[in-house]
Backbone as a ProteinNet text record, in pm:
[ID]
protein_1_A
[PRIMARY]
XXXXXXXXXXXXXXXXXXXXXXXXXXXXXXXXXXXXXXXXXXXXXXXXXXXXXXXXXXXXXXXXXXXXXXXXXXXXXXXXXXXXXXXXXXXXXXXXXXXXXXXXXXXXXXXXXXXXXXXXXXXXXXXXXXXXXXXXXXXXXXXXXXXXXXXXXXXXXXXXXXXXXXXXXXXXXXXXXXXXXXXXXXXXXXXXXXXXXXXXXXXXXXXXXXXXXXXXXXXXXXXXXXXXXXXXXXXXXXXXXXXXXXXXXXXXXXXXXXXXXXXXXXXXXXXXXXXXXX
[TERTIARY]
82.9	0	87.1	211.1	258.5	372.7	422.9	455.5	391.8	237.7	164.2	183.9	108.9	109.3	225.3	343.9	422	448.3	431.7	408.4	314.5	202.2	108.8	162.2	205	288.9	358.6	470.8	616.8	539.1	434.5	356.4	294	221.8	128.4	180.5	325.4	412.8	549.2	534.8	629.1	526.9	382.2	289.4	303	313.3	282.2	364.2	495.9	608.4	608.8	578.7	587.2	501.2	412.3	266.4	315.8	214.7	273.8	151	71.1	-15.6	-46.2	-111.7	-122.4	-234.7	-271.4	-393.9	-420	-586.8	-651.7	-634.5	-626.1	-625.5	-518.2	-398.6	-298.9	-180.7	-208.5	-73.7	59.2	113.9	220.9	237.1	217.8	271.1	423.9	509	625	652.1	603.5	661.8	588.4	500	479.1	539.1	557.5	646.3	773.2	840.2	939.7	999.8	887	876.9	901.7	903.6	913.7	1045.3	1096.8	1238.2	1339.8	1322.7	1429.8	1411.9	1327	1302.7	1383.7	1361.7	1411.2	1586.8	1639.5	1768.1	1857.9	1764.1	1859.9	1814.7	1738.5	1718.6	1867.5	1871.8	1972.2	2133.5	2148.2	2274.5	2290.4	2176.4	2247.8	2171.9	2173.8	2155.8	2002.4	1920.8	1760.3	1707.9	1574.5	1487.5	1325.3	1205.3	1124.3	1046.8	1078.2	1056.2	1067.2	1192.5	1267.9	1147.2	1128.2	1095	1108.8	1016.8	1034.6	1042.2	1068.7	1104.1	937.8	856.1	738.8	610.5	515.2	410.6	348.3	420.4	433.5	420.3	370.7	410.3	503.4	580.3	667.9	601.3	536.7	503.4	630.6	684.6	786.8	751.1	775.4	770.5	617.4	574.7	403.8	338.3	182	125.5	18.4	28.8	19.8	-43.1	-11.3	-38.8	-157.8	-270.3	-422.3	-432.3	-360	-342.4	-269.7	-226.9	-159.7	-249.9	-213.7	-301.7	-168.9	-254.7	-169.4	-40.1	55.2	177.3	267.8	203.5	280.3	409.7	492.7	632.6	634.4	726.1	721.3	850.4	911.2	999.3	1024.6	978.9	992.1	830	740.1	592.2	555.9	431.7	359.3	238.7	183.3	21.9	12.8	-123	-199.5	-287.6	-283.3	-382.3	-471.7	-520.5	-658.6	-764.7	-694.1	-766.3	-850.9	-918.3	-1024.2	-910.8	-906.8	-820.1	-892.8	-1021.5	-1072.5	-1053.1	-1014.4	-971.7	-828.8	-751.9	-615.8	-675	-688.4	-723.6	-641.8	-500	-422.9	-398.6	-377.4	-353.8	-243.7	-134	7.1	90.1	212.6	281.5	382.4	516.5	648.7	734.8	744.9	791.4	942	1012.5	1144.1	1199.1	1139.9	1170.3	1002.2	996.7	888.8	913.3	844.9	873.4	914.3	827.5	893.8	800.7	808.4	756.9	638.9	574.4	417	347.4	395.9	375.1	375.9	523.2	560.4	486.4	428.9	305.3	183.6	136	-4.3	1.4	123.5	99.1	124.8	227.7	232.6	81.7	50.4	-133.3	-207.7	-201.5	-243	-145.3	-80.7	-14.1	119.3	146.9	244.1	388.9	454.9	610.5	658.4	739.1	847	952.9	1025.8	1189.4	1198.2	1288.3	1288.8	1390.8	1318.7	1442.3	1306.9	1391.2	1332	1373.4	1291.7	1294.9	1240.4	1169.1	1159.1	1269.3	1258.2	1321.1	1349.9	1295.6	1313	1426.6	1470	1600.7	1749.2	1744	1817.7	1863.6	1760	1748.9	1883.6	1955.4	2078.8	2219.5	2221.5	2284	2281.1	2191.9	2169.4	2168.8	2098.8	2124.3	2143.2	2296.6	2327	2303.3	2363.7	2320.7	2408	2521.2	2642	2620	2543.4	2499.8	2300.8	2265.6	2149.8	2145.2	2237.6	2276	2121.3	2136.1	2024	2032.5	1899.3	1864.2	1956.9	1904.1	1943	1933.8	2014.3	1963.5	1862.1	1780.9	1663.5	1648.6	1614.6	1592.1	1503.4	1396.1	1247.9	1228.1	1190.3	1116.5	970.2	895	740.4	687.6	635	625.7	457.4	342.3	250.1	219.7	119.5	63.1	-7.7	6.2	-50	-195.1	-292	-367.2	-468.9	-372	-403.7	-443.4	-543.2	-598	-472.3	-468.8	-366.9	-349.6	-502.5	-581.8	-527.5	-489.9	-408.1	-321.7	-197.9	-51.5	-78.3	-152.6	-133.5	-98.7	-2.4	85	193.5	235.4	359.3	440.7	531	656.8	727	825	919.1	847.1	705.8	635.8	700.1	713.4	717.7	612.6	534	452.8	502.9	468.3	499.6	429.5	405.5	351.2	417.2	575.9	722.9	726.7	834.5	947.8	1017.8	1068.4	1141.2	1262.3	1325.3	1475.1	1423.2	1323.7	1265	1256.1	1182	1147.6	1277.8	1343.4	1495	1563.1	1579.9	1649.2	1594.6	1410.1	1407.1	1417.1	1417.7	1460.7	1616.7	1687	1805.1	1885.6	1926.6	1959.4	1868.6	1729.9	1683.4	1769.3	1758.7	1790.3	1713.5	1582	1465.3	1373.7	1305	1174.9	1063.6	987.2	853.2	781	740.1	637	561.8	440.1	311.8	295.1	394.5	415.8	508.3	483.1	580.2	710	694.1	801.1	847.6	802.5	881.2	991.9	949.4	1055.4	1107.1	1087.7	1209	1293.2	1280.2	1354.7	1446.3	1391.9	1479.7	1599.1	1519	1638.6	1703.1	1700.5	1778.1	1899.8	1902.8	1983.3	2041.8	2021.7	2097.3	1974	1895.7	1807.4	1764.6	1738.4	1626.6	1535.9	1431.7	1300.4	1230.1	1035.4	1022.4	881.7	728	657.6	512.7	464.5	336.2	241.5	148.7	68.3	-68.9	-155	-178.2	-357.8	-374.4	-462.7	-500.4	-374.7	-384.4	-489.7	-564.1	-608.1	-532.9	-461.5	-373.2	-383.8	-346.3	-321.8	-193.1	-176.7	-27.1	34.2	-59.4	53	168.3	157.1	213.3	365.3	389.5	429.7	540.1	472.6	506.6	582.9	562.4	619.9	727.5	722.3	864.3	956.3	943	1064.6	1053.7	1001.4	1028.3	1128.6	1075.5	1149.6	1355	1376.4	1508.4	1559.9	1460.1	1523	1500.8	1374.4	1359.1	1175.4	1190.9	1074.5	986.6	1112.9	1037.6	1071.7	934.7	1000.3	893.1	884.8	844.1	760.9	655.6	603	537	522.1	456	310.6	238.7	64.4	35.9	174.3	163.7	293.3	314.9	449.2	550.4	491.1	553.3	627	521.2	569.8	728.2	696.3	744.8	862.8	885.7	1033.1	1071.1	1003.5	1084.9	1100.3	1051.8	1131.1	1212.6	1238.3	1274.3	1322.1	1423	1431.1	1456.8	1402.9	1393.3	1565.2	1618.5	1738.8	1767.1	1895.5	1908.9	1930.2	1987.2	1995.7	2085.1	2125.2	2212.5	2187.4	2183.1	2134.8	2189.2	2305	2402.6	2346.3	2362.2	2282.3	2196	2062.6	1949.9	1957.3	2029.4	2049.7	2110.7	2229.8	2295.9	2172.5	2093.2	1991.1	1900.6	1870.6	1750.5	1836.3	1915.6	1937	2020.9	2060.7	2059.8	1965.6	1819.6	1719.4	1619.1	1628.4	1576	1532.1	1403.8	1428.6	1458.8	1603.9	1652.6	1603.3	1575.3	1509	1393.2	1313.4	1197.8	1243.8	1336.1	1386	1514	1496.9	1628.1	1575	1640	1573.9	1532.3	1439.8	1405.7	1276.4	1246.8	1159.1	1008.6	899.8	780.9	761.4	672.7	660.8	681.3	711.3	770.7	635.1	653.3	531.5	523.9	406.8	396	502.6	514.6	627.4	567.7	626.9	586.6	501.6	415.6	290.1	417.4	348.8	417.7	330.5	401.3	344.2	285.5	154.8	134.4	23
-119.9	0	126	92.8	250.2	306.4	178.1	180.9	211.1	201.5	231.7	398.1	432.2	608.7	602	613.5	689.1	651.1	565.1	600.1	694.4	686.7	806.7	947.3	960.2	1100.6	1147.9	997.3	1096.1	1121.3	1023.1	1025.1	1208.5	1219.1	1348.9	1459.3	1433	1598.5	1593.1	1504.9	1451.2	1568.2	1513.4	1585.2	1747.8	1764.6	1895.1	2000	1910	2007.8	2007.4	1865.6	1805.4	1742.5	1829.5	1718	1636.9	1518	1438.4	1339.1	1304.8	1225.8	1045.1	1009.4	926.5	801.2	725.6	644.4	619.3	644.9	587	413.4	343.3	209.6	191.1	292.8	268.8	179.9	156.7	106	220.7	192.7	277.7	273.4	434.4	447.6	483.3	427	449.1	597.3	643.7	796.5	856.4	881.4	989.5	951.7	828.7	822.7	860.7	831.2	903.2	1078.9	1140.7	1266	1301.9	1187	1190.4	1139.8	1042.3	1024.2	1080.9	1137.8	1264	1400	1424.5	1561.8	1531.5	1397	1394.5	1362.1	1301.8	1302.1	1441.3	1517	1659.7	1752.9	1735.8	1818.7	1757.8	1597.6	1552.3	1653.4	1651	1712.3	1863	1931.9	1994.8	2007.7	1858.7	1823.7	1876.2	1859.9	1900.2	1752.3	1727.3	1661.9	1697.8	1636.2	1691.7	1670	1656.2	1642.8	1749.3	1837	1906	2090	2137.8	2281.3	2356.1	2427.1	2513.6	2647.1	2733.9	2871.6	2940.1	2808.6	2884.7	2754.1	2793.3	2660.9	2641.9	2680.9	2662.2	2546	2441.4	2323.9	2329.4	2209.9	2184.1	2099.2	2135.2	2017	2008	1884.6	1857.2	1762.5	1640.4	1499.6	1495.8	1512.5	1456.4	1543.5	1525.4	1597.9	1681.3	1738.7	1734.7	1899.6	1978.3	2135.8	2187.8	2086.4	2110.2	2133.5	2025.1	2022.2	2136.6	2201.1	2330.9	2437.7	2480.8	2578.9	2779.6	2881.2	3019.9	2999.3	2962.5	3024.3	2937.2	2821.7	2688.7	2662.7	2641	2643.5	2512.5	2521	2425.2	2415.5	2269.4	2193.8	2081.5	2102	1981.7	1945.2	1980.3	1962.4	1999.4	1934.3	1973	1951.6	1962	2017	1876.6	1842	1711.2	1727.4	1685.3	1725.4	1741.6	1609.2	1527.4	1653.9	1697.9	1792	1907.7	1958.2	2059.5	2180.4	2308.2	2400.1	2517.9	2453.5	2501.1	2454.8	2404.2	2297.4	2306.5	2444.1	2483.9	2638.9	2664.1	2735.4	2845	2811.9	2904.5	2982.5	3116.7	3259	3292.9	3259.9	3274.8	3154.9	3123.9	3009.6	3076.4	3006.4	3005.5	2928.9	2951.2	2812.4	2864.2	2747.7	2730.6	2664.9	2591.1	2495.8	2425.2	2367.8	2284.1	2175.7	2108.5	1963.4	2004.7	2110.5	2149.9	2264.3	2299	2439.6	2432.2	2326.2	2352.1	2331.7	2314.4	2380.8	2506.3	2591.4	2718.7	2799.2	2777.3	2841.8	2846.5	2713.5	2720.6	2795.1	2817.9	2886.1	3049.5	3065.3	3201.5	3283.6	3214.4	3219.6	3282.6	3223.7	3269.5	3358.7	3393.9	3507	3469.2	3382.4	3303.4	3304.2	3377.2	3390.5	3246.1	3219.4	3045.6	3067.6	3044.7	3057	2950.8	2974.5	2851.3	2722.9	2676.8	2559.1	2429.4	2364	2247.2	2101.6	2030.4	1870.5	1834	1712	1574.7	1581.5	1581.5	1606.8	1409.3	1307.6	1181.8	1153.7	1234.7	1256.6	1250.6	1293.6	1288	1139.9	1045.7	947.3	864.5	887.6	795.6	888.8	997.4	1055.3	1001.7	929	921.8	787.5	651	539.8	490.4	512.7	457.4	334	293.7	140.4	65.2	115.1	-16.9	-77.9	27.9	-46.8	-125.1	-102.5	-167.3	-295.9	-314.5	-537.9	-553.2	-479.9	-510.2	-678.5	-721.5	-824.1	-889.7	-1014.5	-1049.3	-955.8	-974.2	-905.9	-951.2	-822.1	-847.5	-754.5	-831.5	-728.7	-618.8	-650.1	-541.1	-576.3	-437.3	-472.5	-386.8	-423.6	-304.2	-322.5	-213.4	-93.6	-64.8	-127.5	-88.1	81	123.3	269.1	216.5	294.9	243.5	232.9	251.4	235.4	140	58.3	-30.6	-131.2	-208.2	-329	-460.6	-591.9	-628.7	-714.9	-728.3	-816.8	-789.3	-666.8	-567.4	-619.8	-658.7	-731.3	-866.1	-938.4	-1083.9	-1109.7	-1224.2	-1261.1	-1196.2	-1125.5	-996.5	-1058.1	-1076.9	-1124.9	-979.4	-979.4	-920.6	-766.5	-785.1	-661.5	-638.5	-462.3	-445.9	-361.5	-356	-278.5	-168.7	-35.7	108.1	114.4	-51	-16.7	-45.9	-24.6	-30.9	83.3	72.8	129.4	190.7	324.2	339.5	293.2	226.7	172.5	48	-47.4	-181.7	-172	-53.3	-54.3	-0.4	60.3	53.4	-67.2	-109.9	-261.3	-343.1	-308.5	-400.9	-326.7	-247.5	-191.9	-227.6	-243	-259.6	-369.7	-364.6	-505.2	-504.2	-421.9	-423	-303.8	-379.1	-344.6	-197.6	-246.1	-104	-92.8	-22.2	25	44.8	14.1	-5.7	64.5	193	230.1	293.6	280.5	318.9	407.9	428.5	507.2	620	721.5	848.3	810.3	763.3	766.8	638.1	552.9	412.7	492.5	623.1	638.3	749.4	818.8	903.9	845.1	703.4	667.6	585.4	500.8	396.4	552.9	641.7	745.4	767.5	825.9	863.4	749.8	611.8	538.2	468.6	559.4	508.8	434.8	389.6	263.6	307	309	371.2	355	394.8	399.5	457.5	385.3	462.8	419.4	588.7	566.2	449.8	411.1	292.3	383.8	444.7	523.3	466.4	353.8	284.8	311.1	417.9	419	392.5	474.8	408.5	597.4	592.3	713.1	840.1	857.3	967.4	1083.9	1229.2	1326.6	1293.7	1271.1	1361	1433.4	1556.2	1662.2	1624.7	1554.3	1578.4	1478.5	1377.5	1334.1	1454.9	1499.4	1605.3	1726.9	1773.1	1840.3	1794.8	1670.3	1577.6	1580.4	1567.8	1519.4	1700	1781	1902.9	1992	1950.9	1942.9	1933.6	1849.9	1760.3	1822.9	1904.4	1972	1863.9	1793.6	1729.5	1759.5	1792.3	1882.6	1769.9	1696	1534.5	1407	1351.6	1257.7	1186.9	1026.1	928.8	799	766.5	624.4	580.1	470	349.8	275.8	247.2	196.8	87.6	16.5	-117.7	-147.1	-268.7	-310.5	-343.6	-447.6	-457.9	-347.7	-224.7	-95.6	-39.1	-18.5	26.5	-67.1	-183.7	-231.9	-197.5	-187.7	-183.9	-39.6	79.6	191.9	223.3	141.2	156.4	267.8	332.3	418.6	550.5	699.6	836.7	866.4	969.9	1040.2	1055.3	1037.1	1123	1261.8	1317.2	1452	1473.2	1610.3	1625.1	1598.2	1492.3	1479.6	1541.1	1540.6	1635.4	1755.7	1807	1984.4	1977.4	1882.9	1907.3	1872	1780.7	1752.4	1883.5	1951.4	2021.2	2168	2165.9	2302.7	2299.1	2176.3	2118.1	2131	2073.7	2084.7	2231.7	2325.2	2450.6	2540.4	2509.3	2548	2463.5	2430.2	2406.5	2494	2475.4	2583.2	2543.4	2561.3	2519.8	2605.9	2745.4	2840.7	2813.7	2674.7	2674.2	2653.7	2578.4	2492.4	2573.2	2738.3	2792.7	2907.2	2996.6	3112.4	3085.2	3203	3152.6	3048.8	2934.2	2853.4	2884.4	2813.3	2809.3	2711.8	2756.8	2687	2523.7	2512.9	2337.3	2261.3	2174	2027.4	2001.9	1925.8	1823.1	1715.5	1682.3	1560.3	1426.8	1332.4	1213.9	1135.1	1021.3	1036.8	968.4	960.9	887.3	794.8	706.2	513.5	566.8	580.3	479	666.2
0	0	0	103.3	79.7	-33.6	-60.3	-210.3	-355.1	-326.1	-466.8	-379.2	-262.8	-267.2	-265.7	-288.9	-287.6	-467.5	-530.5	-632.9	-742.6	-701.9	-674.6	-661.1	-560.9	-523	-633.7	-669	-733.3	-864.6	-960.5	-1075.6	-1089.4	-958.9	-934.7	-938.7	-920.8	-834.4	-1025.7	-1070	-1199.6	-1272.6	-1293.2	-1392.3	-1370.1	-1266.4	-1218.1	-1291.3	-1323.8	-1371	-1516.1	-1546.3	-1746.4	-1768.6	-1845.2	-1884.8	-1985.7	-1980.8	-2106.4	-2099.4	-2198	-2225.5	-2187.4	-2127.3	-2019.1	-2093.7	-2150.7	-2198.1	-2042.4	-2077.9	-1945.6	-1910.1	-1948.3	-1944.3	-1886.9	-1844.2	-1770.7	-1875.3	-2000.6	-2060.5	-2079.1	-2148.4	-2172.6	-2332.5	-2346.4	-2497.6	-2523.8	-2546.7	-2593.1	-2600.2	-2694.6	-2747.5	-2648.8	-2538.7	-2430.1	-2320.5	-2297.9	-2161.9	-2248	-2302.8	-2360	-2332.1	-2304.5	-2309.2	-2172.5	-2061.6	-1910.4	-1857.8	-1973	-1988	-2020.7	-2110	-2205.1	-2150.8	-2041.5	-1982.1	-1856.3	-1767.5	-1660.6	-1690.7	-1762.7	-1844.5	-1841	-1900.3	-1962.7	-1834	-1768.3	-1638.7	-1550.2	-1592.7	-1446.2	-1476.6	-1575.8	-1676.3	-1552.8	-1465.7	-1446.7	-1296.1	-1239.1	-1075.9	-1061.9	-1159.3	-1143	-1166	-1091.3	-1129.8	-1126.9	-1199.6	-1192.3	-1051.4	-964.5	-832.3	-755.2	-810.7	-749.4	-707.3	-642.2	-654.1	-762	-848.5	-973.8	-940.1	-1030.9	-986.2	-1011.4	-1109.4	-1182.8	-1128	-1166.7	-1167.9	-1294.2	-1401.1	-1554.3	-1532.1	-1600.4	-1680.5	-1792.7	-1773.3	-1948.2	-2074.2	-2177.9	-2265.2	-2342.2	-2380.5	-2450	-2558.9	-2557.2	-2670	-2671.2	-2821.6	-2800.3	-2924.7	-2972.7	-3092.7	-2937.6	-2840.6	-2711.8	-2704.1	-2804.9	-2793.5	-2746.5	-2800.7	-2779.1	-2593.3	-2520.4	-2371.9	-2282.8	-2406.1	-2322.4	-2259.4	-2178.6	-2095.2	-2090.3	-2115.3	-2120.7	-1996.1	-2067.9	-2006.3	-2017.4	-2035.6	-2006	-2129.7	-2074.5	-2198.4	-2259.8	-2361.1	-2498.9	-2526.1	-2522.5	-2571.7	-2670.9	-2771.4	-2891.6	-2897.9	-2865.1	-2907.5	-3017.2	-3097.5	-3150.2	-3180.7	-3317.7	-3304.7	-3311	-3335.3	-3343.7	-3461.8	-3616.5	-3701.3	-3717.1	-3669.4	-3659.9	-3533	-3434.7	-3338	-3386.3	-3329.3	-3353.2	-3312.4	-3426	-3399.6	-3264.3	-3246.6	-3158.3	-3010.7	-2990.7	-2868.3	-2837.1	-2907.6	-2833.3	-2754.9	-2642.9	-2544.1	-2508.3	-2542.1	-2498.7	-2559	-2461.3	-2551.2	-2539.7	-2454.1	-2423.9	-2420.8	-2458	-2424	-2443.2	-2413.8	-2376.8	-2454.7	-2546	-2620.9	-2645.8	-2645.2	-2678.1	-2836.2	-2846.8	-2977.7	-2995.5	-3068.7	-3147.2	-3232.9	-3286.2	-3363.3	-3505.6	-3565.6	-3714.4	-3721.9	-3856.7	-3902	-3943.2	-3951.6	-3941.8	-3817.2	-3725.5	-3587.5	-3538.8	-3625	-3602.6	-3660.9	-3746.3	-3830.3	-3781.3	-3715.5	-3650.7	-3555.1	-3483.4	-3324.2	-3348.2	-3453.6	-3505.5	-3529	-3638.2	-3673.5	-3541.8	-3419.5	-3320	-3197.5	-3272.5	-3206.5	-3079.5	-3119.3	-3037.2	-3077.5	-3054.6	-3063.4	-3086.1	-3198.7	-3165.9	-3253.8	-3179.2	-3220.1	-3318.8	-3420.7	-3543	-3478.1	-3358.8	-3350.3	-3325.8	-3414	-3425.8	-3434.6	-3390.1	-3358.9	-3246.4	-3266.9	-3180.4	-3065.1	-2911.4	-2854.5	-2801.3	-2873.2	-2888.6	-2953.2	-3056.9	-3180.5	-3033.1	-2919.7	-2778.3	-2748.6	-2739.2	-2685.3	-2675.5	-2826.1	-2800.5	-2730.7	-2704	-2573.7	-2488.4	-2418.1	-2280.4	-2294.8	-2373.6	-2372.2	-2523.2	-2498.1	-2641.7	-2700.2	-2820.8	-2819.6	-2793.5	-2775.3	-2725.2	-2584.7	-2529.3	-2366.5	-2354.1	-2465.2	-2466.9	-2556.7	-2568.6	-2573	-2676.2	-2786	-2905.8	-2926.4	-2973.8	-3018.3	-3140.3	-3214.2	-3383	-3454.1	-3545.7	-3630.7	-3760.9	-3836.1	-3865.2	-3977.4	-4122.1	-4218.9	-4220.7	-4154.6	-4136.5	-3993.1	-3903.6	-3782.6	-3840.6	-3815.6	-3828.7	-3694.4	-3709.7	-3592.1	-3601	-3532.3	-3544.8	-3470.3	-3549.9	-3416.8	-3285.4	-3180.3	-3050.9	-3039.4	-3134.8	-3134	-3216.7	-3314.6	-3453	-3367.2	-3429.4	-3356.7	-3394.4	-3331.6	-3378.7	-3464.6	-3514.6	-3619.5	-3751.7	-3735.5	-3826.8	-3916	-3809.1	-3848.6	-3868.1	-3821.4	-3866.6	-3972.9	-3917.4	-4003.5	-4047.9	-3983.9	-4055.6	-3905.1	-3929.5	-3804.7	-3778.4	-3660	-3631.7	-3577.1	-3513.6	-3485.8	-3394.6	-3357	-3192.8	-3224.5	-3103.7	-3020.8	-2956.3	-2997	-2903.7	-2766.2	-2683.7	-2557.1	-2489.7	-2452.1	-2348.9	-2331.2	-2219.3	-2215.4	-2345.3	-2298.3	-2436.4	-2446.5	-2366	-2350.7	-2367.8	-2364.4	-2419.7	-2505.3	-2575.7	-2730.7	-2791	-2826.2	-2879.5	-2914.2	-2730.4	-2740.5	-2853.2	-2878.3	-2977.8	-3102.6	-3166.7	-3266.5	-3324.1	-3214.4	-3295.2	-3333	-3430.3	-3538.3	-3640.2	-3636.4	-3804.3	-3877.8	-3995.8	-4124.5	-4191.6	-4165.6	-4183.1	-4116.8	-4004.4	-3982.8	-4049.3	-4023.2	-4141.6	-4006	-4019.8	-3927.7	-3909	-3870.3	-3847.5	-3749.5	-3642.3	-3496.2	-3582.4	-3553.7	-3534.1	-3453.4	-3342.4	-3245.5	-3307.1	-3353.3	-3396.2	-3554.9	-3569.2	-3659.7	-3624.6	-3502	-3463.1	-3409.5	-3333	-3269.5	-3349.9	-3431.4	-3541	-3595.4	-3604.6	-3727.9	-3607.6	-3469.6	-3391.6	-3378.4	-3372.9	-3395.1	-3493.8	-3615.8	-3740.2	-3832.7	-3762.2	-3904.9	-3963.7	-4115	-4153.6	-4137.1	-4179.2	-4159.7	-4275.6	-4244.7	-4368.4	-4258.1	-4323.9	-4275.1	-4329.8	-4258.1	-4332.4	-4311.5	-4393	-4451.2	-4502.9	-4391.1	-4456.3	-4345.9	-4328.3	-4262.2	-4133.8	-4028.4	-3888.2	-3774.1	-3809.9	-3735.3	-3764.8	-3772.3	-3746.8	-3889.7	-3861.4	-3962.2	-4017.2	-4129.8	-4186.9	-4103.7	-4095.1	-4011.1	-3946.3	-3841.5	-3763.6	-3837.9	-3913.8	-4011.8	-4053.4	-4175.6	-4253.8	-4149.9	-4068.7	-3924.9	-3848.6	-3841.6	-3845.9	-3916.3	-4074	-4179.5	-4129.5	-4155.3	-4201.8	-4118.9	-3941.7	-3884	-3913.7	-3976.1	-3972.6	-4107.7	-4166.8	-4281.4	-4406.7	-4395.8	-4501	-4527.4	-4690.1	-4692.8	-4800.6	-4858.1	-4971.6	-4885.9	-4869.8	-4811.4	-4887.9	-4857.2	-4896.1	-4777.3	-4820.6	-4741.1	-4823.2	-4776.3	-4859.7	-4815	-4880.9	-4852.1	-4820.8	-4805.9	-4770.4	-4719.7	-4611.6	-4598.4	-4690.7	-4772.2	-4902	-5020.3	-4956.9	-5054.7	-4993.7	-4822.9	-4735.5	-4751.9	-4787.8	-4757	-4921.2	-5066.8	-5148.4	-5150.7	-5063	-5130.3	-5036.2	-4892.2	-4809.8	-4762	-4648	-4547.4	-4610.7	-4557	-4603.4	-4597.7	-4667.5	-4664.2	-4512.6	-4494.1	-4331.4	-4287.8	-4200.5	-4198	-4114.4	-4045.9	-3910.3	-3838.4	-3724.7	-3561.3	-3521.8	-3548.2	-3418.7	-3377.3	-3501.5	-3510.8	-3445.6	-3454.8	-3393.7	-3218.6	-3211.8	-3071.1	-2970.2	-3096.7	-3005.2	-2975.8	-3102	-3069.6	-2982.8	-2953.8	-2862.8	-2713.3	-2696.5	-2566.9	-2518	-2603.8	-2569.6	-2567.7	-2595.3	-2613.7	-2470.7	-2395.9	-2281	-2183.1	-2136.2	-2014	-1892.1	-1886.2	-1715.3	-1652.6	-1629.3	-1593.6	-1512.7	-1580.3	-1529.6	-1355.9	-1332.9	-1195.9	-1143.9	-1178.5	-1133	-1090	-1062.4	-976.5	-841.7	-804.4	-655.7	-664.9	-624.1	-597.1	-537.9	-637.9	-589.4	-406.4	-355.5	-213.5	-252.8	-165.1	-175.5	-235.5	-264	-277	-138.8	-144.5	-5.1	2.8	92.7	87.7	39.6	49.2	-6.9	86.5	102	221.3	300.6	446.2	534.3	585.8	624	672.8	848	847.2	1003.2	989.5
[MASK]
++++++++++++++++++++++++++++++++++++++++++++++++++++++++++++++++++++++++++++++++++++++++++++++++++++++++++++++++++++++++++++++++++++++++++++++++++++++++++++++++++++++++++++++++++++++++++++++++++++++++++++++++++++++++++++++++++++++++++++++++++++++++++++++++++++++++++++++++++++++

């Protein structure tokens, strides 16, 4: 019992600082817990965690199509829009933004009067900084892994081998990513993350819920404005993986583009502490 509240706690007082999108059913989507990983990472870089006292009671949105959830003031790190959303259902009249996912993000928020600095990328594009792959002991290797979306039924893939599922860990899901040959994927994050570690990738376009946008906001992101996917797996492995681009660059703009700020200065009143037993 006092192990779930105090899990509870650190979950409640984590949100408080970095929103990040949660499925009610309690699974885990890969690419939003991601966004709780790569924030608490580049915060540790300079003895912060999201636990820690903020200078603001801002929230951070970072990794995610997540913008619609923003509320006036709240700052922005590698987010962006969500296509498929009602442009009526973004609320906020002020934000803070630092960087964004690509330039058709920077456009929608401009549109509404929102200052954004031209730095861009997937703040997932990080991931192999912090756990590279020489220490995550990858699987066989494998000509195609495919990558369903987190929401495809799984009636879907039958019969297609070598699936992973975007419902891990993102240091599980890597581990299994690596040793393919190409990414075939249906997840956004199943192909920021394959490109963040070298694989190619290419996207499956094949009718999984989702807008373009946020797609197209990605490559565009990375400085790629033609890109290519395929309507079927079969398509997807013969035109196989998109051009690559600079990571470095983008890594190095992203993480000078952070707001340490948020957790510096003088501090908001403490949190409650964590519960206590008895």
């Amino acid at each position: 019992m006092r192990q779930r509240l105090l899990q509870r706690w650190i979950e409640r007082t984590e949100r408080q600082a970095l929103y990040w999108w949660r499925p009610k059913d309690g699974r885990i989507n890969t690419g939003d817990q991601l966004s709780r990983d790569i924030v608490s990472c580049v915060l540790a870089l300079r003895g912060h965690s999201l636990l820690d006292a903020r200078a603001t009671r801002r929230r951070l949105l970072a990794i995610g199509s997540i913008l619609h959830f923003a509320r006036s003031g709240d700052a922005v790190w590698g987010s962006g829009v969500n296509g498929k959303v009602d442009q009526n259902l973004h609320r906020f009249e002020t934000l803070d933004v630092r960087a964004v996912r690509g330039p058709g993000t920077r456009r929608f928020l401009h549109e509404r009067g929102v200052a954004v600095p031209e730095v861009y990328g997937d703040p997932g594009l990080l991931m192999p900084l912090f756990f590279p792959a020489s220490l995550l002991d990858g699987g066989q290797r494998r000509p195609v892994v495919v990558v369903p979306h987190f929401n495809e039924p799984p009636a879907k893939y039958r019969g297609h081998a070598d699936l992973v599922w975007p419902d891990c860990p993102p240091v599980t899901f890597v581990r299994r990513l690596l040793g393919a040959g190409l990414v075939v994927s249906s997840s956004l994050h199943g192909l920021v993350l394959a490109e963040a570690y070298g694989i190619p990738a290419v996207y499956l376009d094949w009718g999984n819920g989702e807008d373009r946008f946020k797609y197209d906001d990605y490559y565009a992101g990375t400085g790629r404005t033609r890109w290519h996917s395929g309507g079927s797996i079969e398509e997807c492995v013969a035109l196989g993986g998109n051009d690559g681009f600079d990571l470095a660059a983008i890594q190095a703009k992203l993480l000078a583009a952070f707001p340490y700020d948020l957790w510096q200065g003088r501090p908001e009143a403490a949190v409650d502490g964590p519960p206590r037993h008895g």
